[in-house]
C-alpha positions as CSV (number, residue, x, y, z in Angstrom):
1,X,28.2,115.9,16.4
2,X,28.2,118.2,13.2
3,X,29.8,121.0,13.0
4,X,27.3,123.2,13.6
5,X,27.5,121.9,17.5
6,X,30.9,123.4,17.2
7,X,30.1,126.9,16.6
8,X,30.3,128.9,19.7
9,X,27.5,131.4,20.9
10,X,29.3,134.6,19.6
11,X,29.8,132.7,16.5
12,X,25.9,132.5,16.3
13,X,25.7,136.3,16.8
14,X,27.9,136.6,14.0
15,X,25.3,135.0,12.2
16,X,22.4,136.9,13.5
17,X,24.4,140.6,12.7
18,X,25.2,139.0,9.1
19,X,21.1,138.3,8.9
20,X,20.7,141.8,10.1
21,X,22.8,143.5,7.5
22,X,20.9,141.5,4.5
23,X,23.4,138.3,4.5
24,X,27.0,140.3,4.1
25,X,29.1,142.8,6.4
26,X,32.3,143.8,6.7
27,X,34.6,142.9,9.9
28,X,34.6,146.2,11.2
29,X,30.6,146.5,11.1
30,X,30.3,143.0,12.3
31,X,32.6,143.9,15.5
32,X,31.0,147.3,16.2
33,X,27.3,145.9,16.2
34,X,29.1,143.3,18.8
35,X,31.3,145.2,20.9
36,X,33.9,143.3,20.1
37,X,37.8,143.4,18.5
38,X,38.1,142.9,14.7
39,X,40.8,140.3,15.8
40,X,38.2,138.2,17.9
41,X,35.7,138.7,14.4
42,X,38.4,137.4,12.3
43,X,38.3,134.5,14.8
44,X,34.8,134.0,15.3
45,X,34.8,133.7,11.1
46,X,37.3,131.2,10.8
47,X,35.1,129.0,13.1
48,X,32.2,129.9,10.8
49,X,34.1,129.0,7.5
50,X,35.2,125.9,8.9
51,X,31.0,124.9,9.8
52,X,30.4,126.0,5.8
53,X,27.7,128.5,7.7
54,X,29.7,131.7,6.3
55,X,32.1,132.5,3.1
56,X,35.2,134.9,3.8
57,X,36.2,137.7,1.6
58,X,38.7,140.5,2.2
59,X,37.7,142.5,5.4
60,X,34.3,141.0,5.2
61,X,32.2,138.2,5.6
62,X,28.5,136.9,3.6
63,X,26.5,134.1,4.9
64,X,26.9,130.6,2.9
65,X,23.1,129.6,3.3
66,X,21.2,133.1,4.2
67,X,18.5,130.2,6.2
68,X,20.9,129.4,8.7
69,X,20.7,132.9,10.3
70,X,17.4,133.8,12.3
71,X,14.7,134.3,9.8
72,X,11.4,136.7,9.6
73,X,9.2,134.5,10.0
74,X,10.0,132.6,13.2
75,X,10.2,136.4,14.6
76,X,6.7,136.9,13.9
77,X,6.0,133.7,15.8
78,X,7.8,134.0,18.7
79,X,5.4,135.4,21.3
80,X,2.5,136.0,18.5
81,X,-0.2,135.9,20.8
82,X,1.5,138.9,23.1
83,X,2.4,140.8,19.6
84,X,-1.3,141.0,18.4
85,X,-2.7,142.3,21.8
86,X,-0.2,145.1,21.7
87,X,-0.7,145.8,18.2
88,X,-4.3,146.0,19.1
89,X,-3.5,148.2,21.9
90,X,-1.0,150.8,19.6
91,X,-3.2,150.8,17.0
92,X,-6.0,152.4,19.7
93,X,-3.4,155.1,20.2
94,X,-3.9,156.0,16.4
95,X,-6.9,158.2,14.6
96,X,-8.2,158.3,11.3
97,X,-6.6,161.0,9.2
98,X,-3.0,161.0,11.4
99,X,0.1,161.0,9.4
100,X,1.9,157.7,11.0
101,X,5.7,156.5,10.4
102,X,6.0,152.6,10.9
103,X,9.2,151.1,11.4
104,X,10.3,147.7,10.4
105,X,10.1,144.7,12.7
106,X,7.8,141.8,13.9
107,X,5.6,143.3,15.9
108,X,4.9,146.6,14.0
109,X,3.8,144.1,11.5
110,X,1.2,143.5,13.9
111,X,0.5,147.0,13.8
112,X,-0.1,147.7,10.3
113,X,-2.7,144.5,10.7
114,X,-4.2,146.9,13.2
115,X,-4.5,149.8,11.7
116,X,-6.3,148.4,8.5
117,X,-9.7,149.3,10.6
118,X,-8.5,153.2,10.3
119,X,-9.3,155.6,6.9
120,X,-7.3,158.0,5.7
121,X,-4.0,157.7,7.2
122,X,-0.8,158.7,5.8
123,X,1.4,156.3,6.4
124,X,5.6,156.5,6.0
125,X,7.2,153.2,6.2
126,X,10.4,151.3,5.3
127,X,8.7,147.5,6.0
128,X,7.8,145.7,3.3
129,X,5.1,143.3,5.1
130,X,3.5,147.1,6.4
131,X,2.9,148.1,2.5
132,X,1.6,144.9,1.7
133,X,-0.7,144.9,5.0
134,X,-2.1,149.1,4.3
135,X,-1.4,149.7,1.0
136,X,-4.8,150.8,-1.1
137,X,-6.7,150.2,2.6
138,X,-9.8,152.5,3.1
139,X,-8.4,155.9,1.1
140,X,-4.7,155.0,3.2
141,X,-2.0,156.6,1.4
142,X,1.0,154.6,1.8
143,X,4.9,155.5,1.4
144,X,8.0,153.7,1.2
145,X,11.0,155.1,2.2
146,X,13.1,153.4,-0.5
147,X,17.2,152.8,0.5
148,X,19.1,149.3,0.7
149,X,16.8,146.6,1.3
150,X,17.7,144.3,3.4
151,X,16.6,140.7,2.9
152,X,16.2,139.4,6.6
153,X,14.6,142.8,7.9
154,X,12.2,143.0,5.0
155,X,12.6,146.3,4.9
156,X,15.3,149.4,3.6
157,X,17.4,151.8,5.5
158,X,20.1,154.2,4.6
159,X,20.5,158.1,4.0
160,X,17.6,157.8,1.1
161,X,15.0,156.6,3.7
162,X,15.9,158.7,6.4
163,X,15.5,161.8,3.4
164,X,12.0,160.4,2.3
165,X,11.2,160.3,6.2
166,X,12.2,163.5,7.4
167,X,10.1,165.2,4.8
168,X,6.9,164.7,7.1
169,X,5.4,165.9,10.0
170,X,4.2,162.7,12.1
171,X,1.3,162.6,14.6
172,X,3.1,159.7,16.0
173,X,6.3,157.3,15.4
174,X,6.0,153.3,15.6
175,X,8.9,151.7,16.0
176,X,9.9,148.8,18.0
177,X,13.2,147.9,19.7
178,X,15.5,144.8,20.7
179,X,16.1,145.5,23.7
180,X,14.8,147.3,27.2
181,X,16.8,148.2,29.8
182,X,16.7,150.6,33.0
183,X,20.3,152.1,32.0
184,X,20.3,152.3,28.6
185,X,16.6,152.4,27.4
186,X,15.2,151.1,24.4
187,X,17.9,149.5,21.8
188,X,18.6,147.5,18.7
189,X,20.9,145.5,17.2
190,X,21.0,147.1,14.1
191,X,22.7,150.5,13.7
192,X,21.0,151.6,10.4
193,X,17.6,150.9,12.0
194,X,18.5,153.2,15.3
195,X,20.1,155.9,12.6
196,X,16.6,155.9,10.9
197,X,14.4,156.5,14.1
198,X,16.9,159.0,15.7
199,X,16.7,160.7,12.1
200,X,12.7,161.5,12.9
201,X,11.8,161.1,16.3
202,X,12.1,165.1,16.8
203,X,9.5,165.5,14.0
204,X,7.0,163.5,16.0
205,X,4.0,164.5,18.5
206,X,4.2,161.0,19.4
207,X,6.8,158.8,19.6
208,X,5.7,155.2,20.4
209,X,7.7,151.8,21.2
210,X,5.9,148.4,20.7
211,X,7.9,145.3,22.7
212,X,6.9,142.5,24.2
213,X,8.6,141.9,27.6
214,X,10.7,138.9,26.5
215,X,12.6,141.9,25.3
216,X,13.2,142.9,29.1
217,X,16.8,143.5,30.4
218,X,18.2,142.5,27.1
219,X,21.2,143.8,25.2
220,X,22.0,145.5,21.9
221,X,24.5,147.9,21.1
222,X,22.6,150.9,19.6
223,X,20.3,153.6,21.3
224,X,17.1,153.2,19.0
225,X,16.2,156.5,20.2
226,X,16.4,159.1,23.5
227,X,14.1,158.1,26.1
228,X,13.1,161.4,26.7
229,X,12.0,161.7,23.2
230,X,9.3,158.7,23.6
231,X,6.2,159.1,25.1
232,X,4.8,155.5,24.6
233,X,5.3,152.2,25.7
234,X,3.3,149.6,24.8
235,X,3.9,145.8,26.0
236,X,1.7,143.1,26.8
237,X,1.6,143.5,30.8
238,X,2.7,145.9,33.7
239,X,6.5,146.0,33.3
240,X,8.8,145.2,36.6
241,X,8.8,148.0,39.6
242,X,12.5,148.5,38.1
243,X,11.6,149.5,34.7
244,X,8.6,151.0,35.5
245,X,10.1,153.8,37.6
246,X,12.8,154.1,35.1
247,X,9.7,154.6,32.3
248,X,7.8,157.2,34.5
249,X,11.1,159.0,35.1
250,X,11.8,159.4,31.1
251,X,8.0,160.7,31.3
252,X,7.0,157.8,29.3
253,X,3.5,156.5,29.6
254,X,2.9,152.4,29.8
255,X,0.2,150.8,27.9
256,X,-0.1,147.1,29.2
257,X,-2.4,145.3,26.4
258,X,-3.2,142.0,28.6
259,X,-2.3,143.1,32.1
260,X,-4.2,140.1,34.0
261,X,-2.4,137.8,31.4
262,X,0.3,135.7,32.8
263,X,3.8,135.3,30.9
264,X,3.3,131.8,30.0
265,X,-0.4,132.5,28.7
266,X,0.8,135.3,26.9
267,X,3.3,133.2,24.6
């Protein structure tokens, strides 16, 4: 057994969060994105130290080898085949012309794939994948919010992208989320990414999540955005009776991409 057999599953989140904040945090950031004590952080480091997987710094914490946290890429192929159908399905939701703001994450990198087939779109973006995808594409006009990058999001967030984003008026918001729940809504794991969206969502016509359902009754600690402010939900099939009255009570309108699709066929 190494001793990366050792490290315990919060210690893993640790990891994750770390990823999340572009390879270094502070204790107190680490333990609010976790909902957890500083003291149980300081705890959860030593661990970390002792596997090599982080280094330790005062009141903070950087990753040793940034490729032991969860990377990009295996994001964008967990559940790939589910991702492109919804991304198929948002990008239907979208019209030549409209003035679109795309958020970072896996499957709204689907989504700027999709929406190479529309012209003229304005398009506000902090993901670095979505310029690459849209950028120069049939008379598309493509901005980047600019802010901290951060390495394992592949994108940038702070107050200078949320003051680039809130200079426009958007036909519709796509953003996606870590987590769906009846209670809580649609959240995310990280707070800059929820402080972004919240920053715009009132400036939207339309204000559209993209999730696969794998993302169903899990937990993060940040509201990504009101339910009542989203009108949108696209996923890759009909949603449990649960959530689904908990959508159509938020007045939220469900898009299911592959509804005859079964789970396993859709991974």
């Amino acid at each position: 057994m190494d001793d990366s057999d050792k490290i315990p599953h919060r210690g893993h989140e640790v990891l994750e969060v770390l990823a999340r904040f572009g390879g270094s945090a502070r204790n107190a950031q680490i333990a609010h994105a976790l909902g957890v004590s500083e003291e149980t952080v300081r705890r959860l480091v030593r661990t970390l130290a002792q596997a090599g997987k982080v280094e330790r710094v005062h009141g903070g914490t950087y990753l040793s080898h940034p490729q032991d946290a969860p990377i990009y890429s295996s994001a964008l192929e967990k559940n790939a085949t589910a991702k492109s159908e919804i991304a198929r399905k948002a990008a239907d939701l979208i019209a030549d012309k409209m003035t679109v703001f795309l958020n970072v994450g896996s499957t709204t990198t689907y989504v700027a794939e999709q929406l190479r087939r529309l012209s003229g779109l304005t398009v506000v973006t902090n993901s670095i994948p979505a310029i690459a995808s849209l950028a120069g594409n049939n008379g598309s006009r493509v901005f980047l919010t600019g802010g901290e990058v951060m390495r394992a999001e592949r994108g940038s967030f702070g107050r200078t992208a949320e003051a680039l984003a809130q200079q426009f008026a958007y036909d519709a918001l796509i953003v996606g989320a870590d987590g769906l729940s009846p209670q809580h809504g649609f959240v995310t794991g990280n707070a800059l990414e929820a402080d972004l969206t919240r920053a715009i969502a009132g400036q939207a016509e339309r204000v559209i999540v993209v999730a696969d359902l794998s993302k169903l009754h899990k937990r993060a600690p940040f509201v990504a955005c009101q339910p009542e402010l989203i009108t949108d939900f696209v996923t890759e099939r009909d949603p449990d009776p649960a959530l689904a009255d908990a959508l159509a009570g938020w007045g939220i309108t469900t898009h299911a991409a592959i509804p005859a699709m079964t789970e396993a066929e859709a991974r």
